[in-house]
Backbone as a ProteinNet text record, in pm:
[ID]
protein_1_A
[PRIMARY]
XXXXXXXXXXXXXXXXXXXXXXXXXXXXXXXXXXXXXXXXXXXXXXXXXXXXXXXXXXXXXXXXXXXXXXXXXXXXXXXXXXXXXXXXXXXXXXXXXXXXXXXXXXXXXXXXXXXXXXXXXXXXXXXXXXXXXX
[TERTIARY]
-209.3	-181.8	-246.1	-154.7	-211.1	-292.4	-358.6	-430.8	-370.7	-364.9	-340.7	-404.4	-493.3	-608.5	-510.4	-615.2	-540.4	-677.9	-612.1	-710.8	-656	-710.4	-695.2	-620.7	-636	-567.2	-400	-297	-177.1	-129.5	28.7	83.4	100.9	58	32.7	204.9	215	360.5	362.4	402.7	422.6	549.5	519.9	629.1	672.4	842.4	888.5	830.1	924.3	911.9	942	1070	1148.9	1076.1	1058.4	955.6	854.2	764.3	696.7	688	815.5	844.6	918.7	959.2	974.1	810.1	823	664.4	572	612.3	501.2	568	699.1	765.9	750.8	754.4	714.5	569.4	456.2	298.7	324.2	399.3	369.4	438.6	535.8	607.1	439.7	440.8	316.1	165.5	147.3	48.9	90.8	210.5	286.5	294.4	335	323.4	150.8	67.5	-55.3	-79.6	-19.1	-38.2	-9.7	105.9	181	74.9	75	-21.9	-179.8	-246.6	-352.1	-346.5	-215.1	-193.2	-111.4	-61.2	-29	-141.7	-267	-351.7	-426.4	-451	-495.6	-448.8	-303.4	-216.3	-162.5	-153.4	-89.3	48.8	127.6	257	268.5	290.5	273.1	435.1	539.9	640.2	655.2	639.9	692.6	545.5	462.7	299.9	384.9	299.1	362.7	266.3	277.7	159.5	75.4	67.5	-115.3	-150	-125.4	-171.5	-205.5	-116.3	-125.6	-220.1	-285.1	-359.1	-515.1	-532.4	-627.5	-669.5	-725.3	-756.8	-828.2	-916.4	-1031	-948.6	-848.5	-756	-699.5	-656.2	-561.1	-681.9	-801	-851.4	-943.8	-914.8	-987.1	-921.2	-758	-644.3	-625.6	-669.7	-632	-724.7	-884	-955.9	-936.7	-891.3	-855.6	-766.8	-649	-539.9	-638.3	-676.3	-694.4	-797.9	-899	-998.2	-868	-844.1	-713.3	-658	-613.9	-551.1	-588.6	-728.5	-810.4	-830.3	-860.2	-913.8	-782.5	-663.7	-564.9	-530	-500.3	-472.6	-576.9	-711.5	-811.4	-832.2	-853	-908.8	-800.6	-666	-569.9	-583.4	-597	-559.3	-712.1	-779.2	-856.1	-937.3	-877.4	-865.1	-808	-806.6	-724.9	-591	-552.4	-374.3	-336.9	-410.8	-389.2	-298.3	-271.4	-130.5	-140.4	-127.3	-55.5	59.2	93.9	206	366.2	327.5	474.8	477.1	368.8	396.5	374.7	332.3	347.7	510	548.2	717.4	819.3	765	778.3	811.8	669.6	656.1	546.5	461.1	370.4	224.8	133.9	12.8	-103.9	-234	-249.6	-385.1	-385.1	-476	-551.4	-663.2	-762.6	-657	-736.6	-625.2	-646.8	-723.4	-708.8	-553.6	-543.4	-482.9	-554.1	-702.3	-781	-783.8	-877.7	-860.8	-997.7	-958.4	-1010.2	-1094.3	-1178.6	-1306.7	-1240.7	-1346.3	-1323.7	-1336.2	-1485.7	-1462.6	-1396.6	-1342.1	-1245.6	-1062.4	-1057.3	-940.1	-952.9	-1104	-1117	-1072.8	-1126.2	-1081.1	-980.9	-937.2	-737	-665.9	-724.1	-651.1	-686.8	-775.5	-823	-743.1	-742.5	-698.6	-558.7	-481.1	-327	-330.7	-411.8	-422.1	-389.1	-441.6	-471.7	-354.9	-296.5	-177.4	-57.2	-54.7	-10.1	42.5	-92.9	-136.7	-40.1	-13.5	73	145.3	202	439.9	454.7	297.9	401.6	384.4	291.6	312.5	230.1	161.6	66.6	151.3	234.9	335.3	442.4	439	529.5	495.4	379.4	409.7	458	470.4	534.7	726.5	727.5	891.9	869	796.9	792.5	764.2	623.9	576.4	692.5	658.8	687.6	628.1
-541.4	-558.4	-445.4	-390.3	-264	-336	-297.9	-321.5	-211.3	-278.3	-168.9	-219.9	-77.2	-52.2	-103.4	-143.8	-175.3	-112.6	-31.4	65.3	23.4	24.4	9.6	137.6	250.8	380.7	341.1	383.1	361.8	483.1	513.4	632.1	690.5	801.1	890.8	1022.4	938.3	993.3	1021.1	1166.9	1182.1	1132.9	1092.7	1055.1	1156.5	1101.4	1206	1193.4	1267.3	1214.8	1111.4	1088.5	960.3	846.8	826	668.7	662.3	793.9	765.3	700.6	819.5	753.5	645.3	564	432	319	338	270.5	301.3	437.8	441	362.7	370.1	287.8	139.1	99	-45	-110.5	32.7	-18.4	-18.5	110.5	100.2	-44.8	-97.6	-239.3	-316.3	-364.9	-444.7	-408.2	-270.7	-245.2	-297.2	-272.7	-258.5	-420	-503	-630.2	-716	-645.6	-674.8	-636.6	-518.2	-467.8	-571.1	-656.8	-710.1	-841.3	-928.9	-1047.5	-1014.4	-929.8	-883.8	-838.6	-795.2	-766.6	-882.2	-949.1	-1082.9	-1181.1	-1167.3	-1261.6	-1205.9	-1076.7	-1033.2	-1023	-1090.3	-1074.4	-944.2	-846.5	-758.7	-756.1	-710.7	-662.7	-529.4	-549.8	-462.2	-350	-356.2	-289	-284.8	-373.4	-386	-397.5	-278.6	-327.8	-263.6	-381.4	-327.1	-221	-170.3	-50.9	-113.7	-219.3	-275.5	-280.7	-311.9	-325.9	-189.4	-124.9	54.4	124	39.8	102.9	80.6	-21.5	-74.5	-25.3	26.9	127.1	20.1	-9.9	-69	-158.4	-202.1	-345.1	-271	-139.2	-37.1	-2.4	81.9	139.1	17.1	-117.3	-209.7	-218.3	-230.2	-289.6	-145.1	-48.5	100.4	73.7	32	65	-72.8	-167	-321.2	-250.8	-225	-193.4	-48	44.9	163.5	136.6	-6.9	-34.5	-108.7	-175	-280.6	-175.7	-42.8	34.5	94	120.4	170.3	91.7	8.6	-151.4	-182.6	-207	-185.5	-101.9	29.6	147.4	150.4	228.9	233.9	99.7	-24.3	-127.7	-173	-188.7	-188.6	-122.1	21.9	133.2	154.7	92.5	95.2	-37.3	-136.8	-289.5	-253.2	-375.6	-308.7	-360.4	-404.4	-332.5	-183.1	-70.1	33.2	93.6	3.8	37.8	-36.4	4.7	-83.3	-161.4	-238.2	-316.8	-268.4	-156.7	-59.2	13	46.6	133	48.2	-90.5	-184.7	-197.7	-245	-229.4	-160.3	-14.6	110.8	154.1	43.5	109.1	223.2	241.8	333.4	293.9	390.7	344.3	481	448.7	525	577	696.9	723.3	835.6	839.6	949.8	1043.1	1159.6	1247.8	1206.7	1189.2	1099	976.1	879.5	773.8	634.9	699.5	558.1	494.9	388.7	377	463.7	491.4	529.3	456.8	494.9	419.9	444.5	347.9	336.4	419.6	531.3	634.2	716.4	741.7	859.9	850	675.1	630.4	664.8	644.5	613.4	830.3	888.9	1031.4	1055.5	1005.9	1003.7	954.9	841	781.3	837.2	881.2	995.3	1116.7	1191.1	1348.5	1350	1163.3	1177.2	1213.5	1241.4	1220.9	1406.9	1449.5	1584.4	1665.4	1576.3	1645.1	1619.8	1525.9	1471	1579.9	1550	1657.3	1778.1	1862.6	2001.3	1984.5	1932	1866.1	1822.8	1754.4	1724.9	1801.1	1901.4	2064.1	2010.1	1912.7	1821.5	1817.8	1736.6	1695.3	1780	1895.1	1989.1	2039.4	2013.5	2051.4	1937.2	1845.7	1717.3	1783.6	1866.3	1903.2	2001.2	2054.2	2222.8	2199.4	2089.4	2141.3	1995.8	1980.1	1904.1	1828.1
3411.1	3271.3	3192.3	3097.8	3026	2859.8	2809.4	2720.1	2600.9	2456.9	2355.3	2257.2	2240	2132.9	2012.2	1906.5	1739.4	1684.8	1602.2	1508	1341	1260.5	1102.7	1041.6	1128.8	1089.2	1092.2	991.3	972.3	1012.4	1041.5	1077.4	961.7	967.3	849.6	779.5	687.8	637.5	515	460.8	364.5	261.9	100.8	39	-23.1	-72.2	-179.4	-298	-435.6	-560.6	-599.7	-522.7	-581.7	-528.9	-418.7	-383.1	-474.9	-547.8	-577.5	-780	-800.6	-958.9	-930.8	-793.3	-867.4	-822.8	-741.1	-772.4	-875.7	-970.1	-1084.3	-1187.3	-1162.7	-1268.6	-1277.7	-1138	-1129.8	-1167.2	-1133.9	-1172.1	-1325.9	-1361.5	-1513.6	-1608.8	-1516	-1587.9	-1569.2	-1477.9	-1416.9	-1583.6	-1586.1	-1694.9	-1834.5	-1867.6	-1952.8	-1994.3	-1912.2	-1913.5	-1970.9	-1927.3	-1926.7	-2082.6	-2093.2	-2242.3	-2375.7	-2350.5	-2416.1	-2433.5	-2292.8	-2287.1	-2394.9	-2382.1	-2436.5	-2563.9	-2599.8	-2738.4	-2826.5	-2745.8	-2811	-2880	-2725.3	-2790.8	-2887	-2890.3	-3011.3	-3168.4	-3156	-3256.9	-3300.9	-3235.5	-3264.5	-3191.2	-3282	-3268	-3128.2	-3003.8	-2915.9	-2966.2	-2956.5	-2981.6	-3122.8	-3212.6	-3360.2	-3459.7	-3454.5	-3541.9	-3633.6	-3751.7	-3930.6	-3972.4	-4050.9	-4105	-4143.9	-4180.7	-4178.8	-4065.1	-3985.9	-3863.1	-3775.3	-3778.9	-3742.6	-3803.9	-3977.1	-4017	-4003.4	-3925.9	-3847.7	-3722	-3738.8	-3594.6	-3480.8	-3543	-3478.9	-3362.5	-3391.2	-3329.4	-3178.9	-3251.8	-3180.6	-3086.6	-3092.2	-3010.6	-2900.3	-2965.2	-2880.6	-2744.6	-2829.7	-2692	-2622.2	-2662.2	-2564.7	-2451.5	-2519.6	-2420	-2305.2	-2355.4	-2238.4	-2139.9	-2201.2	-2128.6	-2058.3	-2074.9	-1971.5	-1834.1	-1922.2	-1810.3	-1706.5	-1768.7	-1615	-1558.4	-1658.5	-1530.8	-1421.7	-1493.1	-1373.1	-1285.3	-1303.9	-1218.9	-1135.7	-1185.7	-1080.8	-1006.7	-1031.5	-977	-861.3	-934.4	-804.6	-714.9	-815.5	-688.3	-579.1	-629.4	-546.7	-398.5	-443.7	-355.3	-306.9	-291.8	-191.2	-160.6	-209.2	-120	28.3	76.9	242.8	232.4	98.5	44.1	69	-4	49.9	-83.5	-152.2	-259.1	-359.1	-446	-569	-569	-664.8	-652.1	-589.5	-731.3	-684.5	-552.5	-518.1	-402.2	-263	-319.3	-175.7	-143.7	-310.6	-272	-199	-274.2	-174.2	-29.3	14.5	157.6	119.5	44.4	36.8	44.3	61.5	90.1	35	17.4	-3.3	84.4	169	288.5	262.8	314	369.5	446.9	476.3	593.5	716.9	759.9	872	947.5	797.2	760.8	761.5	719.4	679.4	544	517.5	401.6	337.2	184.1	127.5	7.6	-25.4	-113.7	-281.3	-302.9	-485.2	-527.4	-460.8	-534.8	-559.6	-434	-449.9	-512.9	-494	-599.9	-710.6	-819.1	-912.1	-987.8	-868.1	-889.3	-919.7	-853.5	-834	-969.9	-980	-1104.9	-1212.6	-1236.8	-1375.1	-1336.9	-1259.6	-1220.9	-1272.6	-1262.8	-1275.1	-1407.3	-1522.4	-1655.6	-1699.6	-1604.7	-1581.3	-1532	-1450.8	-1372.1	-1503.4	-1632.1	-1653.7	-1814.6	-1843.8	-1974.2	-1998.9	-1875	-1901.8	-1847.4	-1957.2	-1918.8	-1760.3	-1711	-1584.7	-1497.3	-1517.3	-1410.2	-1315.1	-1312.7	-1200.5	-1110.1	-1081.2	-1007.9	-932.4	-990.9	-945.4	-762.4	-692.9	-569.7	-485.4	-552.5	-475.8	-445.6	-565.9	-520.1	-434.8	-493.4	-385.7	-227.9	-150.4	-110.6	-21.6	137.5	235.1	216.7
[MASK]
++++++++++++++++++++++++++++++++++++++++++++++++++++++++++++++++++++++++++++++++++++++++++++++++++++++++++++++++++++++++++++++++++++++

């Protein structure tokens, strides 16, 4: 009888663009949703705030900072739970690995999920070796 090792390491595969803007599309429904619940209970108008309300900052910069901590908190804790992925990119079929194909730590999620801010900032030019490269 032959014996077969089980290791936690996954087969290591790169994604396209497209798997990946729809799983960002799907995390961002998922945030987006959260946005709404949190801004409901706060009484603000999430799609329709009247100009009093717009002119209230304080309300506005409360629910920015709720909604950006959950994103972080989802994004990174997700993706380096031993899910491996976020919602969208569980859907996917995506994961997210060390080079190896281990899992990777909070910290270095929590890198990730800030850096996208960065990649994000100049029109997008972040993203551009995902087309270019294999």
């Amino acid at each position: 009888m032959s014996e077969t090792a089980t290791t936690d390491v996954l087969p290591l595969r790169f994604s396209g663009l497209l798997l990946r803007v729809v799983a960002g599309l799907a995390d961002l429904g998922v945030i987006w949703l959260f946005a709404w619940l949190v801004s409901s209970v706060m009484g603000i108008s999430f799609l329709a705030a009247t100009p009093e309300q717009l002119a209230d900052t304080t309300h506005l910069h409360t629910l920015n900072a709720i909604v950006l901590f959950f994103a972080w908190l989802y994004c990174a804790g997700l993706e380096s739970s031993p899910l491996l992925a976020t919602l969208g990119m569980a859907i996917m079929g995506l994961y997210t690995a060390d080079p190896t194909g281990g899992r990777v730590g909070l910290g270095r999620t929590t890198i990730r999920f800030w850096m996208r801010f960065l990649s994000i900032a100049p029109l997008f030019c972040g993203f551009l070796p995902i087309l270019l490269t294999r």
